[in-house]
C-alpha positions as CSV (number, residue, x, y, z in Angstrom):
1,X,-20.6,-18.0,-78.2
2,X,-18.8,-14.8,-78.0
3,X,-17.4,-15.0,-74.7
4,X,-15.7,-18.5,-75.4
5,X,-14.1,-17.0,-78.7
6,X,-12.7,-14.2,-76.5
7,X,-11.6,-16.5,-74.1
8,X,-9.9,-18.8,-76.5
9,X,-8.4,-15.7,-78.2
10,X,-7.6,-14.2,-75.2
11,X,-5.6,-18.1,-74.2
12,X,-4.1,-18.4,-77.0
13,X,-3.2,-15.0,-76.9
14,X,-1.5,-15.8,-73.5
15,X,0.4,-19.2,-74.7
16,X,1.9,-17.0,-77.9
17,X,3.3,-14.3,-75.5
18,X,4.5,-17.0,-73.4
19,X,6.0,-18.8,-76.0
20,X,7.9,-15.6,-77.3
21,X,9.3,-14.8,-74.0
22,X,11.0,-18.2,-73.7
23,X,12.5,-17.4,-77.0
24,X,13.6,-14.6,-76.1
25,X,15.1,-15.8,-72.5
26,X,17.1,-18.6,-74.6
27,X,18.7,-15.7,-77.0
28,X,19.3,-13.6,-73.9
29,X,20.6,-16.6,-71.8
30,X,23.0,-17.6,-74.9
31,X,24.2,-14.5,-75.1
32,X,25.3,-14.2,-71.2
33,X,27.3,-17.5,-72.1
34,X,29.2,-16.0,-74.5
35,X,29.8,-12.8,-73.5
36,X,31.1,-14.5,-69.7
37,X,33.3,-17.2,-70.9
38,X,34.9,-17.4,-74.9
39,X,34.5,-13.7,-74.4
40,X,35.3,-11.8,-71.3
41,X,37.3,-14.6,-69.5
42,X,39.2,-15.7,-72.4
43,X,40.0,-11.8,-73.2
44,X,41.2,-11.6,-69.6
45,X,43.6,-14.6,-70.0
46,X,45.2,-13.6,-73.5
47,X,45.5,-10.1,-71.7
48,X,47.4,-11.4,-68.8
49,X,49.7,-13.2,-71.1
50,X,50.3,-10.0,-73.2
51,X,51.3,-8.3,-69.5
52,X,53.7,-10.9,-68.1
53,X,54.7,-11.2,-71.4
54,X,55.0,-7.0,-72.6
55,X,54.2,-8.0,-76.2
56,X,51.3,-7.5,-78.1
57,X,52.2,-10.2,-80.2
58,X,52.7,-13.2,-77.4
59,X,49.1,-14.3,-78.0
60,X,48.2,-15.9,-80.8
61,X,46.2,-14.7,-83.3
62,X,43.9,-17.4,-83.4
63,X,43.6,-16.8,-79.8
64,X,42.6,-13.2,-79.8
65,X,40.1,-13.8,-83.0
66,X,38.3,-16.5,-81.3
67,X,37.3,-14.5,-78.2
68,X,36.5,-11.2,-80.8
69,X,34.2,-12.9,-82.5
70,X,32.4,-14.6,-79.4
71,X,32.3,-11.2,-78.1
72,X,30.8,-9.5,-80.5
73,X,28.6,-12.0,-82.3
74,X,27.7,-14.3,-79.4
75,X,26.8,-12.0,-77.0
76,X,25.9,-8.9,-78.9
77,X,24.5,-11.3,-81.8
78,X,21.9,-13.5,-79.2
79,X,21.2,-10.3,-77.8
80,X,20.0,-8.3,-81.0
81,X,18.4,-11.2,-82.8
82,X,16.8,-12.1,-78.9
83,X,14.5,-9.1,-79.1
84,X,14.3,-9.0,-82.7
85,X,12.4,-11.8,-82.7
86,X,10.4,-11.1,-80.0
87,X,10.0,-7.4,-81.7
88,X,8.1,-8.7,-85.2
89,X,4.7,-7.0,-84.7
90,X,3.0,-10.2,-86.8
91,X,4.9,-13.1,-84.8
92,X,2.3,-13.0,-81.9
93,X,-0.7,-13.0,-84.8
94,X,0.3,-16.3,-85.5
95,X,0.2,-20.0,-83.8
96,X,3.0,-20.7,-81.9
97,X,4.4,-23.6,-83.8
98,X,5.5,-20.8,-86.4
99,X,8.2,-19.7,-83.7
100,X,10.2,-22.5,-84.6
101,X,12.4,-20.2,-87.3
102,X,13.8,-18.3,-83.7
103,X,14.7,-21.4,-82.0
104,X,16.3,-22.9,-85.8
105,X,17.7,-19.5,-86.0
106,X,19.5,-19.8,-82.4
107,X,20.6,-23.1,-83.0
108,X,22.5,-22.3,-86.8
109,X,23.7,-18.9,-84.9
110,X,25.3,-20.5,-81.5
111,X,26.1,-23.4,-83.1
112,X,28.4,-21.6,-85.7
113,X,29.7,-19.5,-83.1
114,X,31.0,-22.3,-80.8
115,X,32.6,-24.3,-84.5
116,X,34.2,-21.1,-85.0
117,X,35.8,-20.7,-81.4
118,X,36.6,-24.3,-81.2
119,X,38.3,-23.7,-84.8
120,X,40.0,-20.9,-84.2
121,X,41.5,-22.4,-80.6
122,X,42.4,-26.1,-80.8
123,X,42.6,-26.0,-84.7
124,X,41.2,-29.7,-85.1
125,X,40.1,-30.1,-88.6
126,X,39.7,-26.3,-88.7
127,X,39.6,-26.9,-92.8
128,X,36.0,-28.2,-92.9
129,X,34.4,-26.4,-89.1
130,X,35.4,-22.7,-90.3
131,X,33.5,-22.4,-93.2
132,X,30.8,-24.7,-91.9
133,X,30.8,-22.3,-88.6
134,X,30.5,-19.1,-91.1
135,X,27.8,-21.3,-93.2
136,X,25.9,-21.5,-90.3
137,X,26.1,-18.0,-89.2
138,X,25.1,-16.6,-92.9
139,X,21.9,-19.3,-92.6
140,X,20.6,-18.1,-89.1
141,X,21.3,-14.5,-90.7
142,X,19.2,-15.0,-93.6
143,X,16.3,-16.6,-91.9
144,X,16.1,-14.0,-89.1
145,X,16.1,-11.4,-91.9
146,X,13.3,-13.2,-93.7
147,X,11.3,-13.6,-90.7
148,X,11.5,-10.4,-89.7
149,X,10.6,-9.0,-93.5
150,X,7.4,-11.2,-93.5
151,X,6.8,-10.0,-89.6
152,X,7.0,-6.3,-90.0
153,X,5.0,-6.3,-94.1
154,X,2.5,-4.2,-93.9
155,X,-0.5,-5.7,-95.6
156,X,-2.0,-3.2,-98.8
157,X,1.4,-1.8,-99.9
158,X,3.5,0.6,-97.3
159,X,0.9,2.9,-95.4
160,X,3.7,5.3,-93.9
161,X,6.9,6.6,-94.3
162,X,9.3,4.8,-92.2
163,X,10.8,6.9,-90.0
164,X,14.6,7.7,-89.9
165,X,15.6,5.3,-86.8
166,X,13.7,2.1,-88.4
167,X,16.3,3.1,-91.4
168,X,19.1,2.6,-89.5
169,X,18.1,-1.0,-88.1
170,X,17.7,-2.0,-91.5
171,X,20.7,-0.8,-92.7
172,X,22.5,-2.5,-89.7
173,X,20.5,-5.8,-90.5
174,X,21.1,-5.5,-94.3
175,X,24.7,-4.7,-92.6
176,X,24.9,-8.3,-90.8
177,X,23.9,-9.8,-93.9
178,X,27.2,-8.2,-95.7
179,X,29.0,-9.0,-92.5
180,X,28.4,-12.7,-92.8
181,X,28.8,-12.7,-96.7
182,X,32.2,-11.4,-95.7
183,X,33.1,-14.3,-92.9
184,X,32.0,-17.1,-95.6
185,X,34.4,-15.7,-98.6
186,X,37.4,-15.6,-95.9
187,X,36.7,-19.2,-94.2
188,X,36.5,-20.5,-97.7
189,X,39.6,-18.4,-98.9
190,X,41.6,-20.2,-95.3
191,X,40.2,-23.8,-96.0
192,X,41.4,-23.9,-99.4
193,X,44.7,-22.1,-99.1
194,X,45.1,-24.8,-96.0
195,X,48.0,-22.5,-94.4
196,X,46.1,-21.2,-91.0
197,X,42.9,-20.6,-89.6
198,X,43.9,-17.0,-88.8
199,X,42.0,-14.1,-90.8
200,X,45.2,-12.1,-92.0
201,X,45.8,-8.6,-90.1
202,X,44.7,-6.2,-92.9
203,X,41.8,-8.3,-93.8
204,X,40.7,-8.6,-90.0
205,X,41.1,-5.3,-89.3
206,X,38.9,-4.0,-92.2
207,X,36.5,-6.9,-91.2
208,X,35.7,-5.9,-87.2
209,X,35.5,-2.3,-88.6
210,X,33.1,-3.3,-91.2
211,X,31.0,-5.6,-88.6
212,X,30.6,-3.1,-86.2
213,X,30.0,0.1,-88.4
214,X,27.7,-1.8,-90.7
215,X,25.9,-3.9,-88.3
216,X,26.0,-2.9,-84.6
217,X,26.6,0.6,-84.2
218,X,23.4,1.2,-86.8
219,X,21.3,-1.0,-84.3
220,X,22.2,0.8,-81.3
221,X,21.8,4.2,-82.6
222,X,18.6,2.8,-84.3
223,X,16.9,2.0,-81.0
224,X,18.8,4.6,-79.3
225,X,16.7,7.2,-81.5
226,X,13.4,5.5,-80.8
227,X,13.5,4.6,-77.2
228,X,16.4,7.2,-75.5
229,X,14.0,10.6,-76.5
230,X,11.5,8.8,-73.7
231,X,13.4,7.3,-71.5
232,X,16.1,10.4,-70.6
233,X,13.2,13.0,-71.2
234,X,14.9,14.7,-74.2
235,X,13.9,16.9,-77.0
236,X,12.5,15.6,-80.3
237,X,15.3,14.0,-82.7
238,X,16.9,15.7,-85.2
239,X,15.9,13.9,-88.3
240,X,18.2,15.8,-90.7
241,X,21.3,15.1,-88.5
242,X,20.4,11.3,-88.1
243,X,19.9,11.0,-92.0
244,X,23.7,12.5,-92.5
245,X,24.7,10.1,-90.0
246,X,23.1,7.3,-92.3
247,X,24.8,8.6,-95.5
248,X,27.9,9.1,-93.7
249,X,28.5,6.2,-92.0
250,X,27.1,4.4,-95.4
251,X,30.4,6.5,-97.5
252,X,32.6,5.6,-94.6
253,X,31.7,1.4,-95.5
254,X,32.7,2.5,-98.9
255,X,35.7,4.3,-98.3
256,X,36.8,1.2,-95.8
257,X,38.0,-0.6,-98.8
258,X,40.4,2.0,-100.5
259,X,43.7,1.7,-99.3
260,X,44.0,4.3,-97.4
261,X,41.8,4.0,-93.9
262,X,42.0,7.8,-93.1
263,X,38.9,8.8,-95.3
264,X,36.8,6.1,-93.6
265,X,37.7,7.0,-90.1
266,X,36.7,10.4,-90.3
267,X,33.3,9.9,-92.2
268,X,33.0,7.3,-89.0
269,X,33.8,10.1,-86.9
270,X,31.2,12.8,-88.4
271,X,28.8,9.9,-88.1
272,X,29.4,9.7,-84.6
273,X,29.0,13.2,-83.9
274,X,26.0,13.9,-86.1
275,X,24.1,11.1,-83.8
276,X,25.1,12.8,-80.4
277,X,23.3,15.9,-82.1
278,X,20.8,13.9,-83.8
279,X,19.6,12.8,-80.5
280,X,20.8,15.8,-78.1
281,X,21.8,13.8,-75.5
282,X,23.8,16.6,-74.1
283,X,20.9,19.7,-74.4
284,X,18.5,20.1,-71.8
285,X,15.4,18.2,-72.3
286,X,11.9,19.2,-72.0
287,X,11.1,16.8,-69.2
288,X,13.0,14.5,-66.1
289,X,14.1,11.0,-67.4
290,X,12.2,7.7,-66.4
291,X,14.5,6.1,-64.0
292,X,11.8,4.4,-62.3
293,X,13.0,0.2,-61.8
294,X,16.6,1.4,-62.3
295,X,19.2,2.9,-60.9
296,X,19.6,7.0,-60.7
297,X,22.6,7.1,-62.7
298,X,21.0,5.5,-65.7
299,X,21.1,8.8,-67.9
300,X,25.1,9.6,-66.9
301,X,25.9,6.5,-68.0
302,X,23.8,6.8,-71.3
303,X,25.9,10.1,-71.9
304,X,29.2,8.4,-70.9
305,X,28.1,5.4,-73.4
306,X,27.9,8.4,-76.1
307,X,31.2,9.9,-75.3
308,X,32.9,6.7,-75.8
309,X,31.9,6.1,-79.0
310,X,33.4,10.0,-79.8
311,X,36.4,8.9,-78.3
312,X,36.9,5.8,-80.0
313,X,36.5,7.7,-83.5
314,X,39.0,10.1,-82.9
315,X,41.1,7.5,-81.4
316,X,40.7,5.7,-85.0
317,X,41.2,8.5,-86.5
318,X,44.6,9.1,-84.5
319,X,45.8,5.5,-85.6
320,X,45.7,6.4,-89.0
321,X,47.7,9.8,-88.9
322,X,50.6,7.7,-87.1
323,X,52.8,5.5,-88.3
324,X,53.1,2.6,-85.4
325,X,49.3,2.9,-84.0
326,X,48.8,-0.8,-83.1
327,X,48.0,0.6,-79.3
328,X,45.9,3.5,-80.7
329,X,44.1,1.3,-82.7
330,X,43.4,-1.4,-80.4
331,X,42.7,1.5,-78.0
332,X,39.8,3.0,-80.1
333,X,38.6,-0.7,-80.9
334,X,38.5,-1.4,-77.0
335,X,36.4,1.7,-76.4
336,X,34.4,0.9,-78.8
337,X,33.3,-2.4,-77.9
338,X,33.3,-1.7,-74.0
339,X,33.2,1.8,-73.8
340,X,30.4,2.4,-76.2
341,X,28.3,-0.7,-76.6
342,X,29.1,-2.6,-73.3
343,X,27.9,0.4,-71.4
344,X,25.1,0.7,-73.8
345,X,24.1,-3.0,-73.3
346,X,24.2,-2.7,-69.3
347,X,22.2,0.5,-69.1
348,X,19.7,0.4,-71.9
349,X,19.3,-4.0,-70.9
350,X,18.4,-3.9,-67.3
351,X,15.8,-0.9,-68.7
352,X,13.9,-3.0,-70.8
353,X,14.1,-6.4,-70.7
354,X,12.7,-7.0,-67.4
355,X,9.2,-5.6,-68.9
356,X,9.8,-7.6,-72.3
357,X,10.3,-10.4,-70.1
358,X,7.2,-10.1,-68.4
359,X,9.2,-9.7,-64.5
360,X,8.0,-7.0,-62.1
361,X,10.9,-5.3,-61.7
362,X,14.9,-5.8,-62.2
363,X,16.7,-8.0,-59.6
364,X,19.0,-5.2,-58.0
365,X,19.4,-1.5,-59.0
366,X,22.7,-1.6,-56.9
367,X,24.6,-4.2,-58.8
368,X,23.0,-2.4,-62.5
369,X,25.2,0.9,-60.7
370,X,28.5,-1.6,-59.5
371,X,28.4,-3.2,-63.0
372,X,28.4,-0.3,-65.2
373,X,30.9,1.4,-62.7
374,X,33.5,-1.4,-62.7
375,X,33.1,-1.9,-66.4
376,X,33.8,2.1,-67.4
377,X,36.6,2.3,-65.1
378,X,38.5,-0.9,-66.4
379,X,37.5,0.2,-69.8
380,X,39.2,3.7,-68.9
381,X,42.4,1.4,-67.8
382,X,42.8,-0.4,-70.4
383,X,42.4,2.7,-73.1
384,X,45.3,4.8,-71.7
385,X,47.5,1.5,-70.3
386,X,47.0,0.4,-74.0
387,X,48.0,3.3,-75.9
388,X,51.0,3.8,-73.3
389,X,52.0,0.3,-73.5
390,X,51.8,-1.0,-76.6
391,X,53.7,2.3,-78.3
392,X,56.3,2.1,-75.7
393,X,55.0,5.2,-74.1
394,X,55.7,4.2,-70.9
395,X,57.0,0.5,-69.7
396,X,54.8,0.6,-66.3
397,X,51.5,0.7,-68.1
398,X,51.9,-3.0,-68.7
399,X,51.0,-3.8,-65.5
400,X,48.1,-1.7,-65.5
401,X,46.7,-3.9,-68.4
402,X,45.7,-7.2,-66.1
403,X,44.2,-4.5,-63.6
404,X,41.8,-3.5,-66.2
405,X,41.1,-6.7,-67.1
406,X,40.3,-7.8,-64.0
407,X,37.7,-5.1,-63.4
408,X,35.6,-5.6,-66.6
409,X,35.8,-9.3,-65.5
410,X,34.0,-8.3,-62.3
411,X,31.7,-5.9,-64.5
412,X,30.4,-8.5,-66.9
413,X,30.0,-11.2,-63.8
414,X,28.1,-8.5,-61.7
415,X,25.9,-7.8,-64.9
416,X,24.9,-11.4,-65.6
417,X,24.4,-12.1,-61.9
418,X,21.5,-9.0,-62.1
419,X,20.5,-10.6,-65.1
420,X,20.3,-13.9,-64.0
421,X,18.2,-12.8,-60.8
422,X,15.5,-11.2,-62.7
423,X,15.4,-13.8,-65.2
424,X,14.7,-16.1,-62.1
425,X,12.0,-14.2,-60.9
426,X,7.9,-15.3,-61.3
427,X,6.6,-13.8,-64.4
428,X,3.8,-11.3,-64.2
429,X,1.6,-13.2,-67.0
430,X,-1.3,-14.6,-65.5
431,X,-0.9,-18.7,-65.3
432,X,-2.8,-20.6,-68.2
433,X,-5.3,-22.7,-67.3
């Protein structure tokens, strides 16, 4: 009688893991979607218009804030809320019937994605899909935030302190929340003015910052605390630096809606700098980094990552001591989102996610090297041609814009052919029977 209760633990066991990693392939496959075509391509194509075109402002608007937002919510979204889900400690404690908030929650979250791209590009009946996209979004929010709540409760009251990284992924998740609260007031605000689905410039601009400082930047340096210490060999974190990071980057949010920018950007930068030392990326650790299933140059690019995200805050810093800083600023955004996180996403992914998937090993180390390559030198590129072109530095920079574009094209198409290859592979789980 015991063995067949082990068995039909151990089976059941089996179809919940199972079932978790096909949720988590859908969130990871969704977010390859995005991040290849309303994201990357479509960036490539309002960028070659700006070049032929040496204007900034030759694209519209709605243009460039369609293939923002599928950039960094479809692709960096799926991604995040992918292996949050398959993360909850509880969620494999339970039948698997209860998945069906993940797949509800991908279907609100991609779906609201695609109503806001389709709104923002062919503008049909743009009144009622924007706020229905950003409705949407805030519902597949709330219910992944829920879910994980009831996931990760500890039953009897807390039995630990919660260490300082776990802080930082709930204040980015708390972050998203704020994020989407944000997206809904503004869609509504558009709808019933009726005059354009476009977010206004200052609004948008406080809006990215305030979506990636409150809700991605947190995660990554979240997980970057808890998983980087093991995989690059290093020394223990330095709580008391990662807790000023925390309250800084917190004031910085604050200080994001006073009217002057310039307080905010340099608590962002501090909070920048305090992680670096937080986690000691650049001291000498205290043993060699696991590199085993990737490529060598896993830990450069894990520094390089880091000192993009530097380089970006004193970039937005830089915008906000000058008076025309539209290239500095888009600069510092650019290496932000490529520099920092892209990088992140193509080092720290092809790391894990094979194992989380249950696949042997990743598809090629060679193209993980040729993707992260391609994407820091276009991202390079397309941080000086910016800052040279759009403040009329120097007129022959605008052809170096397409260039860069073309590069991170190739980046983000080598990365999901990698991805897509070990995705493809047999999984290591023993078949059910």
């Amino acid at each position: 009688m015991a063995a067949s209760t082990s068995l039909t633990e151990s089976g059941t066991s089996l179809s919940r893991e199972q079932a978790l990693i096909q949720l988590l392939l859908a969130y990871l496959l969704c977010g390859l979607l995005f991040m290849l075509l309303p994201g990357t391509f479509f960036g490539v194509w309002n960028l070659f218009a700006i070049s032929i075109a040496k204007s900034a402002t030759s694209v519209s608007p709605a243009w460039v804030q369609a293939h923002g937002h599928a950039q960094l919510f479809g692709w960096i979204g799926c991604f995040i809320m992918g292996i949050g889900f398959y993360s909850i400690p509880n969620l494999r404690r339970v039948s698997t019937w209860s998945f069906w908030e993940g797949w509800l929650c991908l279907l609100f979250w991609t779906g609201g994605i695609s109503l806001r791209w389709f709104a923002n590009v062919y503008q049909w009946q743009w009144e009622i899909l924007l706020p229905l996209s950003a409705n949407l979004e805030l519902a597949a929010t709330l219910l992944f935030f829920f879910r994980s709540i009831q996931g990760h409760r500890v039953q009897g009251g807390l039995r630990h302190k919660i260490e300082s990284w776990a802080v930082l992924v709930i204040v980015g998740t708390i972050g998203l929340i704020a994020t989407m609260g944000l997206n809904v007031f503004e869609t509504f605000r558009l709808a019933i003015s009726g005059a354009s689905p476009v977010f206004p410039a200052s609004f948008n601009n406080k809006f990215l910052t305030f979506s990636l400082w409150s809700f991605v930047l947190p995660i990554a340096w979240g997980f970057s605390a808890h998983w980087l210490p093991i995989f690059l060999g290093l020394k223990p974190v330095k709580s008391k630096y990662l807790n000023f990071a925390i309250i800084a980057n917190c004031l910085g949010l604050i200080a994001l809606f006073s009217p002057s920018l310039l307080v905010s950007t340099i608590l962002f930068l501090a909070a920048a700098i305090s992680i670096v030392l937080a986690i000691r990326l650049f001291e000498a650790g205290d043993r060699a980094p696991k590199t085993q299933g990737v490529h060598e140059s896993f830990p450069v690019f894990i520094r390089i990552a880091y000192t993009w995200l530097v380089i970006a805050s004193l970039l937005a810093v830089w915008a906000q001591l000058s008076a025309n800083s539209h290239g500095i600023s888009g600069a510092g955004r650019h290496a932000l989102t490529v520099g920092f996180l892209m990088t992140m996403v193509f080092t720290i992914g092809p790391r894990v996610l094979p194992a989380f998937l249950g696949r042997e090993k990743l598809y090629s180390k060679i193209l993980m090297f040729l993707a992260l390559l391609t994407i820091n030198t276009g991202c390079l590129l397309r941080v000086i041609s910016e800052i040279l072109a759009y403040q009329n530095y120097a007129a022959w920079a605008w052809l170096m814009l397409p260039l860069s574009a073309t590069l991170e094209l190739a980046g983000v198409v080598i990365f999901t052919i990698n991805m897509l290859g070990t995705f493809v592979q047999p999984t290591m789980l023993p078949p059910q029977r």
